[in-house]
C-alpha positions in Angstrom: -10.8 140.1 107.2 -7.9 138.6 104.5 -4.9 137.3 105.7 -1.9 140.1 107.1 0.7 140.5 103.8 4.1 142.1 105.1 6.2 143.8 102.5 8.8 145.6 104.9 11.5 143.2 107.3 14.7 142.0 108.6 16.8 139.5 109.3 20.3 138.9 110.4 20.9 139.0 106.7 21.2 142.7 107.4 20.5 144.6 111.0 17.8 142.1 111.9 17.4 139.9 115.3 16.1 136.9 113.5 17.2 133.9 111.1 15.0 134.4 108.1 13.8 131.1 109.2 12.5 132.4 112.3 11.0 135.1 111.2 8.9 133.1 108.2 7.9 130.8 110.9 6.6 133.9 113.3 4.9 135.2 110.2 3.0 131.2 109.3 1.8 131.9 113.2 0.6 135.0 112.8 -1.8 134.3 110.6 0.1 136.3 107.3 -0.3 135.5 103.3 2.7 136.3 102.8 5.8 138.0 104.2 8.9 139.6 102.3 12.6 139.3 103.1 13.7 142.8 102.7 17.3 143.1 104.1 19.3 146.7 103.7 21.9 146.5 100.6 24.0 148.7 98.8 26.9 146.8 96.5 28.8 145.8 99.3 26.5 143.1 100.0 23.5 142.6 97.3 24.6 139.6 95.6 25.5 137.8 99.0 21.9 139.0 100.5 19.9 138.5 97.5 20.9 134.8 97.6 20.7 134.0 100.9 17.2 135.1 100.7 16.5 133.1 97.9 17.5 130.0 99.9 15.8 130.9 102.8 12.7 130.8 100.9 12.7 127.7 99.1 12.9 126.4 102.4 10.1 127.5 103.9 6.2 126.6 103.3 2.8 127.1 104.2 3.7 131.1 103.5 3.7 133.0 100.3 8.0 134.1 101.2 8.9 137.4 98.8 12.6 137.5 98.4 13.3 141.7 98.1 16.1 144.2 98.8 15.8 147.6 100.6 18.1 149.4 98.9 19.6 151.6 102.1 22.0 155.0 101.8 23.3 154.4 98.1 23.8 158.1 96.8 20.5 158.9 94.2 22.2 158.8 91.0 23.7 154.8 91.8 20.0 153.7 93.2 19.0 152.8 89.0 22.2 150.6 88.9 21.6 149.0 91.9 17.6 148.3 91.5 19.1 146.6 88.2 21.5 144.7 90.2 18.8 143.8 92.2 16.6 142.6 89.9 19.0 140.7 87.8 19.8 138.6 91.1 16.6 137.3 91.1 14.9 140.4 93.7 11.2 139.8 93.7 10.5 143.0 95.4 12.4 146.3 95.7 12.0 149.2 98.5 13.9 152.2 98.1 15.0 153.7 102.1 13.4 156.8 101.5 14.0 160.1 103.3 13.3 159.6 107.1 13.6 162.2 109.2 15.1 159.7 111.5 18.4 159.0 109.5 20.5 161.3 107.2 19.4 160.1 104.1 20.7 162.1 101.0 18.6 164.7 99.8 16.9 163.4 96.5 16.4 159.8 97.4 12.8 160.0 97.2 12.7 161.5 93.7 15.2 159.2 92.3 13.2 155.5 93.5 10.2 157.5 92.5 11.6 157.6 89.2 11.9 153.7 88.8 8.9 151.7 87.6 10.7 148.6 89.3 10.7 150.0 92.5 7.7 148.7 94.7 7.9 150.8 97.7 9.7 153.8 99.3 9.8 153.2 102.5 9.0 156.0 105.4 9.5 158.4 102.8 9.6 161.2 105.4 8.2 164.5 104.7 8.1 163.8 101.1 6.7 166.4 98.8 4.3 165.9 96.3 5.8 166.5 92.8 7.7 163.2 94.4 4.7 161.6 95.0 2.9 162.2 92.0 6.0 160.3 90.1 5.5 157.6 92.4 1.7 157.5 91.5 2.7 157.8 87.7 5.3 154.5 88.1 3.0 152.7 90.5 5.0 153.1 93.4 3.4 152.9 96.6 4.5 155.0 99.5 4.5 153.6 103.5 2.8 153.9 106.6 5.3 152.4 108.8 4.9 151.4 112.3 8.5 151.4 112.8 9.1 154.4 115.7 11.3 157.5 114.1 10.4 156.9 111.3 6.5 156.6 111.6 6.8 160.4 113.0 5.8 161.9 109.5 3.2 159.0 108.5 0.3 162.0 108.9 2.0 163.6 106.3 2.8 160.7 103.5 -1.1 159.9 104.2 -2.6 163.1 103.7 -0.6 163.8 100.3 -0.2 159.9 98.5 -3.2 158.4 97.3 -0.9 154.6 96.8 0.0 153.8 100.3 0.5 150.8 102.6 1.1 150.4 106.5 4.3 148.3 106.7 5.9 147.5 110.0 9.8 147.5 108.9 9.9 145.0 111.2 13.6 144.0 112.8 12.9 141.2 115.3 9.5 140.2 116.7 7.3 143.4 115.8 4.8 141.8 113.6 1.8 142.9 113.1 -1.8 142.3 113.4 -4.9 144.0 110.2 -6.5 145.5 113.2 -2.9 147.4 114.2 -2.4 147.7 110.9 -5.6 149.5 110.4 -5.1 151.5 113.6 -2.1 153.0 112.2 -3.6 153.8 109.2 -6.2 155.8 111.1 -3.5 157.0 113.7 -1.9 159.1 110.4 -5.7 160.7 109.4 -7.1 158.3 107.5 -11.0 156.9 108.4 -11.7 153.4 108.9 -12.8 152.8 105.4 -9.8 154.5 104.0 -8.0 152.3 106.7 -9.5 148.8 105.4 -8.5 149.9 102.4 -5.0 149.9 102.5 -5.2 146.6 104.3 -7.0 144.7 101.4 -6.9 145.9 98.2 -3.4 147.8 98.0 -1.5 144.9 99.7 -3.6 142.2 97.7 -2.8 144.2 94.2 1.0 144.4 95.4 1.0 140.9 95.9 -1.0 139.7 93.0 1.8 142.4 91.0 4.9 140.8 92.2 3.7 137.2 92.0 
């Protein structure tokens, strides 16, 4: 089986437990491709996070390092600006907080990121509906499985409707994850094993191969 790719974490940067650092390292030992530093922003703290990240890979090796942004509780008509923003700072990868039924996300979220061809990912995009998922499709968007507990409550749903999905762990300390759990969570939301292979290998490999 390939190598683990994570697309989904955090550090201290944000509301993480871990240095970057650490959590690259825990990654390289794990066995992973590659690993993305995904800190929450809004414009409080984008240009400050986005660089740190930066930093935090050029210092690291051995691992493919992604320096993103989950863009986290900005109102839908700012997230364009900000995914902008984002980019312009030098954002490899962008994820869009979708609409969890876990937090009080405002209503429209997942439409607007689904709107954005440089959005990557929406993340635990709750019980998003499918005209929002079709626009997703349309801007190559791909929706998550997320192991993350809440938030993973409404992963049967996301998988039954979104053909462009991956299993991310939004991971916030030391919750890394193995292909095997990663496939068990797959099939754990309805999908079969194929299916579940599937989003392992090909969608994370064409995500990566995208961004780099």
């Amino acid at each position: 089986m390939s190598k683990r790719i994570e697309f989904h974490t955090h550090t201290i940067l944000s509301d993480g437990a871990l240095l970057p650092s650490e959590l690259i390292r825990r990654a390289y030992v794990a066995d992973h491709e590659a690993i993305a530093i995904t800190d929450h922003v809004d414009f409080s703290n984008v240009d400050s996070v986005i660089r740190a990240t930066k930093r935090a890979a050029e210092g690291s090796s051995g691992i493919e390092v992604l320096v993103g942004a989950e863009i986290t509780h900005v109102v839908p008509e700012k997230i364009p600006k900000l995914v902008r923003k984002a980019k312009a700072l030098g954002a490899q990868i962008i994820i869009v907080h979708g609409e969890t039924i876990a937090e009080p996300v405002a209503p429209g979220t997942n439409k607007a990121a689904a709107a954005i061809s440089d959005v990557n990912i929406i993340a635990h995009p709750g019980l998003v509906s499918q005209e929002d998922v079709e626009l997703a499709n349309q801007n190559g968007i791909y929706l998550e499985l997320t192991a993350r507990c809440g938030h993973n409550a409404t992963n049967g749903h996301v998988a039954k409707i979104a053909p462009n999905i991956l299993v991310n762990t939004d991971c916030h300390g030391t919750e890394l994850i193995t292909n095997v759990e990663a496939e068990q969570i797959a099939r754990g939301a309805g999908l079969n094993e194929d299916q579940g292979l599937r989003l392992i290998r090909r969608n994370a490999t064409s995500l990566l191969n995208e961004i780099l």
